[in-house]
N, C-alpha and C positions, 0 to 999 in steps of 0.2 A: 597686332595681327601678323600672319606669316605669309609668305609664299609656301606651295607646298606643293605642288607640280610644273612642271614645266615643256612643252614641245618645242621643236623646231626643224623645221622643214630642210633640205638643203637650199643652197641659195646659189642660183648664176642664173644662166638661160635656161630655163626648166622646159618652154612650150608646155606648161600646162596654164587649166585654169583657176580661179580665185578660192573657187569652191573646194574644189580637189584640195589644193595648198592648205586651206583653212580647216579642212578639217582633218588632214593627215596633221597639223598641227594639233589641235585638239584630241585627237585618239592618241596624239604619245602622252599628252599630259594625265591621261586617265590609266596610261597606262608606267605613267612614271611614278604615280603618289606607290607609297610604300606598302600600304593594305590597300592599293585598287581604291577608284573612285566612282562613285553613281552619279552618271549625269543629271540623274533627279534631285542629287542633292542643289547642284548649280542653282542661285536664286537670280543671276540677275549676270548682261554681257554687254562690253565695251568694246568693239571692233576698229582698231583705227586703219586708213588708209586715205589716200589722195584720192581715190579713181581714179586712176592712171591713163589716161587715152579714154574718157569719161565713159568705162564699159560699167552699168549700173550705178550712175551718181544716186538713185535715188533707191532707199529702202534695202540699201547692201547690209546691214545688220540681218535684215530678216533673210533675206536669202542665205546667209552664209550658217545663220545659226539653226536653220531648216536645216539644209543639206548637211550640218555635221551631226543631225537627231537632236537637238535642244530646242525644240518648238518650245512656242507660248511663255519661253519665260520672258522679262522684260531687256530688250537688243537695242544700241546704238551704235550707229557708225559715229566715231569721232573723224575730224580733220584739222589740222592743224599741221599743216603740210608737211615736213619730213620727221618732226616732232609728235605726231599721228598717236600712236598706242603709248609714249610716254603718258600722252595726255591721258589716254583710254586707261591706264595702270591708276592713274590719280582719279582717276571718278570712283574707279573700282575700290581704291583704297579709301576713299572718303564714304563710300557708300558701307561699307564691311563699318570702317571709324563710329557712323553713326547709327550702326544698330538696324539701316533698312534689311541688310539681307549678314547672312554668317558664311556662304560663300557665294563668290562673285569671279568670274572668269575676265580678265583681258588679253587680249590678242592686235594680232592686224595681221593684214597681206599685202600685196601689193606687185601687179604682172607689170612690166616694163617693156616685157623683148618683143611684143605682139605687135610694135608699130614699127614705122620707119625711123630714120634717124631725123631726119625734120621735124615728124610729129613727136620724137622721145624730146626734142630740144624747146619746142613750144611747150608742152605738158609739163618739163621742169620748169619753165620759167615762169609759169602761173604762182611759183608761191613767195613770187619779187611783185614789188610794184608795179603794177602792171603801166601807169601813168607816165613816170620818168625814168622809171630803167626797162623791162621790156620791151613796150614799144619804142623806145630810143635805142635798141638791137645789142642790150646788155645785156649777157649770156650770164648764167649763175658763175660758170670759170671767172669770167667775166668780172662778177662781183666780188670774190674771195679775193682776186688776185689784186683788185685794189687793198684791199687789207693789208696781201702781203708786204705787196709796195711799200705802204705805208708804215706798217711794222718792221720793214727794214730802212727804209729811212729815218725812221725815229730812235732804234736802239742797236741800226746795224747787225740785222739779223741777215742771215747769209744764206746764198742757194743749196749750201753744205746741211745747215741747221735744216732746212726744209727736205732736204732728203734723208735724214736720219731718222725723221718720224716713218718714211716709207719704208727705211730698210728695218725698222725694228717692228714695223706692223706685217711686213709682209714675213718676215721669219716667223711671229707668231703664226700668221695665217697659217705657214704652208704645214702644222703642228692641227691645225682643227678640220675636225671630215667636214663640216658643216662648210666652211668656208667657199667661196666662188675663184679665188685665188689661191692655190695653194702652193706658190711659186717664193722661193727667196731670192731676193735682189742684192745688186749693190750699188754702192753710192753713185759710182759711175755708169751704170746701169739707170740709174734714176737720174741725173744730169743730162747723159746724152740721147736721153730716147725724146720724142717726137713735142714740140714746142705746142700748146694748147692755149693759153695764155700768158704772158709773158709775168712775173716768170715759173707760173706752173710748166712742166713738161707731162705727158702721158701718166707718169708716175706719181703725181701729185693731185692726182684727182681718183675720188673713186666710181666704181662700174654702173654697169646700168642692169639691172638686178631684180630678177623674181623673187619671192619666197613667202613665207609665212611663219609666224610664233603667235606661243600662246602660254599661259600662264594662270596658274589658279589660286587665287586669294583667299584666306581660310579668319575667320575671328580665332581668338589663341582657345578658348573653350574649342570649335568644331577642329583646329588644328591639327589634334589630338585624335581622331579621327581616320587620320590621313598618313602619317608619319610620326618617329621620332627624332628624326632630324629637319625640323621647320628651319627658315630662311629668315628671319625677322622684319619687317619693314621697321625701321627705325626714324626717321623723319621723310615728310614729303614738303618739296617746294617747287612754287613756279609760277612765271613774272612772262610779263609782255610785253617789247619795247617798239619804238619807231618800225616801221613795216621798211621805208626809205633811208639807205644809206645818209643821203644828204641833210636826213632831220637828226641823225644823230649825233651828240656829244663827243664821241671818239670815232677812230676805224678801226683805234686798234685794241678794243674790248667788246665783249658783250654785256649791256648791261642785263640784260636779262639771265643773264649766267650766274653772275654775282647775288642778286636779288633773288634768284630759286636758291643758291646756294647757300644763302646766308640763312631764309625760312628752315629750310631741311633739317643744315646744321642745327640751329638754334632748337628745334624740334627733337632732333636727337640727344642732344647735348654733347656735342662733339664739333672736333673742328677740320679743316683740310688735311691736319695734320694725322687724325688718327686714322685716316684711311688707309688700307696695306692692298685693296685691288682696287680699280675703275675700268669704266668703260664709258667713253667718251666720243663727244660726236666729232671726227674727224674727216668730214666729207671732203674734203682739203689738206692737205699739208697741214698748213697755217691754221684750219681750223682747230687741230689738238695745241700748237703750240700755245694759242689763246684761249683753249679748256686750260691748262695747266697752270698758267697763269693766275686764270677769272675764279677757280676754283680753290686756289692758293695755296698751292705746290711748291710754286715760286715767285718774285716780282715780277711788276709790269715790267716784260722787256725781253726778262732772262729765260724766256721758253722753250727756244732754240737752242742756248747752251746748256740749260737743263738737259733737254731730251737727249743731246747729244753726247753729254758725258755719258750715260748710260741709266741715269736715273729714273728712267720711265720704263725701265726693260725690268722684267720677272724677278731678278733681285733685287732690285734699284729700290728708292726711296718708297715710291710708289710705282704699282705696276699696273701700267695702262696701257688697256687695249687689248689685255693677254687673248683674246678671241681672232685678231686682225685685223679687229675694227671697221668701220667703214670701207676703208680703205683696202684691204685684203676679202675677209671676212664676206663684206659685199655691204649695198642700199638698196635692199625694195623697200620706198620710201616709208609707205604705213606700217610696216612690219621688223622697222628698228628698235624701235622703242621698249619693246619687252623682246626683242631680242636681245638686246643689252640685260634685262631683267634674267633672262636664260641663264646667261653666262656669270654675273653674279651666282645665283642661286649653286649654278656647280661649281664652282669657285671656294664659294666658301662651304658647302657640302665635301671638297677634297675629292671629287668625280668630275674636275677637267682634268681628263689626263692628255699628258704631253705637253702641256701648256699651265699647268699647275703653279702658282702662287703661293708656295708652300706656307703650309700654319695662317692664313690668311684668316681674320676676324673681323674686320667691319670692309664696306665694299659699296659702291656710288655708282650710279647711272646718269650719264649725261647727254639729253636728250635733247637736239635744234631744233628747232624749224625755218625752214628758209637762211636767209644770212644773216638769223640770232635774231629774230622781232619774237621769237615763242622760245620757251625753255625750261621744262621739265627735270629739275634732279632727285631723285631719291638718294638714300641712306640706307644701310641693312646691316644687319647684323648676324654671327652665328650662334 
């Protein structure tokens, strides 16, 4: 099956609402397929998002696929906290896989800026344990920055390596109109600015973020239909680990990275290696360093001097992030997920411009949730 449209909203402070965002996502999708698409064709809609400041926890599916004109067909909201529309991509795709519908839409949204910053910092921290990190006043920074710790006391990974992912994501950034940063940094820019957890600084985290995507899934018969330049889905995987830091095996892997990745892969028949784009969940610094790693780019350890040599940049080995990633680019949390799915799709279509991957053929979506218990990757192809 293929991808075969695609929307995407801008992403920062928007002050708009869920609705508006979701279906401005969805009318570019219909208006991206090649020969135009009927939204009668749509048979069926995955909407991820957290409920951010719980505005409609319940029955957000149907409202949002109301207000974009898709009544009656069959709507769910996924959740799977920042992992959200990866998951909602994988229903969609398993659903097309076995023949229930021949097109199938996934999306998410996700408003952020509507609340204070106490209630932004409780709402992110609902997708941690709530038990022993939480309410023991562990902020998600909080949580990563264990990692980092951790990952630099075990392979000597340096506050250098950790700002190298920022300066080569915020240069893509400031390359994408969609992005919510479109600013270039530099390393000492990223060092000296404002301490957040030690040893994140302001730089090593990413924003707090509106937006919307969406995405439209085709069987390779209705494909045809749509386009003739389809986007392939090539393998889907995705694994669930410890929700609590303290029950897991390492700090400094995700196993649920490995285990989606190793499915996908093996699904594709392909390996880390023949990937030439990604897009990765870097809500952190540290987070891409232990994508690149878990997804095997490189060894446990060497993620930091990966990145830093230049390998994760638009010519390098592999090029990740070319969007901004997380990091630049922005996280309105349910609305990641096939926002990564976006930027693939024009990636390997040759319509990212300015941020282009040249000659790019196969291309990965790395989707979190929370600090790696949920983890969604796909595979694609051109």
């Amino acid at each position: 099956m293929a991808v075969v449209a695609a929307g995407h909203t801008q992403f920062g402070p928007l002050r708009r609402t869920a609705k508006d965002l979701f279906t401005e996502a969805f009318l570019q999708c219909l208006d991206s397929a090649d020969r135009g698409l009927d939204p009668a064709r749509v048979g069926e809609a995955w909407i991820g998002s957290l409920g951010f400041g719980g505005w409609q926890l319940g029955n957000l599916a149907a409202l949002l696929t109301a207000h974009a004109r898709l009544p009656f067909i069959p709507a769910q909201r996924v959740e799977n906290a920042c992992a959200s529309s990866g998951f909602a991509f994988r229903d969609a795709y398993l659903a097309v896989k076995a023949g229930a519908v021949d097109v199938a839409v996934a999306g998410g949204v996700e408003v952020m800026n509507d609340l204070t910053a106490v209630r932004q910092r409780y709402w992110l921290g609902v997708s941690g344990d709530t038990e022993w990190e939480r309410l023991a006043g562990l902020t998600f920074p909080g949580v990563y920055a264990l990692m980092a710790r951790r990952h630099m006391t075990e392979f000597g990974t340096t506050r250098e390596d950790l700002a190298a992912v920022a300066v080569k994501n915020h240069q893509n950034g400031a390359r994408n109109p969609k992005a919510q940063f479109r600013k270039e940094v530099t390393a000492e820019e990223v060092l000296r600015s404002a301490s957040v957890a030690d040893p994140f600084t302001v730089y090593d985290c990413c924003g707090v973020t509106d937006g919307a995507t969406c995405v439209v899934l085709a069987s390779a018969a209705a494909a045809k239909e749509f386009t003739d330049t389809p986007v392939w889905v090539a393998g889907s995987g995705a694994a669930t680990d410890h929700l609590a830091l303290h029950d897991r095996e390492s700090l400094t892997e995700l196993a649920a990275t490995r285990r989606a990745a190793a499915g996908a892969f093996r699904q594709a028949g392909l390996s880390g290696r023949d990937v030439d784009v990604a897009e990765v969940h870097d809500c952190f610094t540290i987070a891409e360093i232990l994508a690149v790693e878990d997804l095997g780019w490189c060894a446990k350890g060497e993620g930091g001097k990966f990145t830093a040599s230049g390998a994760t940049g638009l010519d390098g080995e592999v090029a990740v992030n070319a969007s901004g990633g997380l990091k630049a680019k922005g996280h309105p949390l349910g609305a990641t997920g096939t926002g990564q799915v976006y930027e693939i799709f024009h990636q390997l279509r040759g319509t990212a411009e300015g941020r282009l991957r040249a000659g790019a053929e196969i291309g990965l979506t790395h989707n979190v949730g929370g600090s790696g218990a949920t983890c969604a990757v796909h595979v694609f192809s051109r």
